[in-house]
N, C-alpha and C positions, 0 to 999 in steps of 0.2 A: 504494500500500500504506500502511496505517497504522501509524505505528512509535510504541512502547512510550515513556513518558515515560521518562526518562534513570533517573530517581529507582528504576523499576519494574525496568529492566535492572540496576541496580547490586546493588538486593537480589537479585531472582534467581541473579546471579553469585555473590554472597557465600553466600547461602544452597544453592548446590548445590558450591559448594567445601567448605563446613564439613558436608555430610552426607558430602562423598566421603571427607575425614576420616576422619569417623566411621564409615563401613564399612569402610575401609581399618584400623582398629585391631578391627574383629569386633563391637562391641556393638550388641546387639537388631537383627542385619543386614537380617530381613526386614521389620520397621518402616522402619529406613533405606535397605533397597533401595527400599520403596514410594515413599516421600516423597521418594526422590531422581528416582526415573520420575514422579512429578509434577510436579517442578520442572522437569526437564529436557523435560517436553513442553509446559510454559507457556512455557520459553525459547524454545523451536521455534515456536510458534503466536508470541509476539511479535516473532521476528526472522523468520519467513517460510521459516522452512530444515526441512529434515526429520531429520537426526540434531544429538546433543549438540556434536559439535565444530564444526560451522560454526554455530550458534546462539551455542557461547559467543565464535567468532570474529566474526559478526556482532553482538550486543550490546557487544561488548570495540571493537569498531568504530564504531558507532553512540557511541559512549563517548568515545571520543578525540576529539573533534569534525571527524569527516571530515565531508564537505561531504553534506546530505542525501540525494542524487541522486547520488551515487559507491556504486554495489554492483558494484565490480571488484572485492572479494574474494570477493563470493557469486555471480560469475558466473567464477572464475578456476578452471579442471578441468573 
């Protein structure tokens, strides 16, 4: 599998933490629901996973420098 450069996951994280934010206080929600289902299926398609939570766990993974060939969290369930 080919995995996202480090630099690539780190905005993604940041950028779908700061829309969650920002739907979570209401403003122009359905602009940032969109943009947030965009980021959160680039995260997915980067990390190999199919929903938001094990995407942000596998790039938060990928992130920590676990060893590149360790995906026991995305095979643990």
């Amino acid at each position: 599998m080919l995995m996202a450069h480090p630099a690539v996951l780190r905005d993604l994280i940041e950028q779908y933490e700061a829309l969650a934010a920002v739907d979570a206080s209401n403003a122009d929600s359905a602009r940032v629901r969109q943009r947030m289902d965009d980021v959160a299926y680039t995260l997915c398609v980067s990390t190999g996973t199919r929903d938001i939570d094990a995407a942000l766990i596998a790039a938060r993974h990928q992130l920590s420098g676990a060893r590149p060939l360790d995906d026991s969290v995305l095979n643990a369930g």
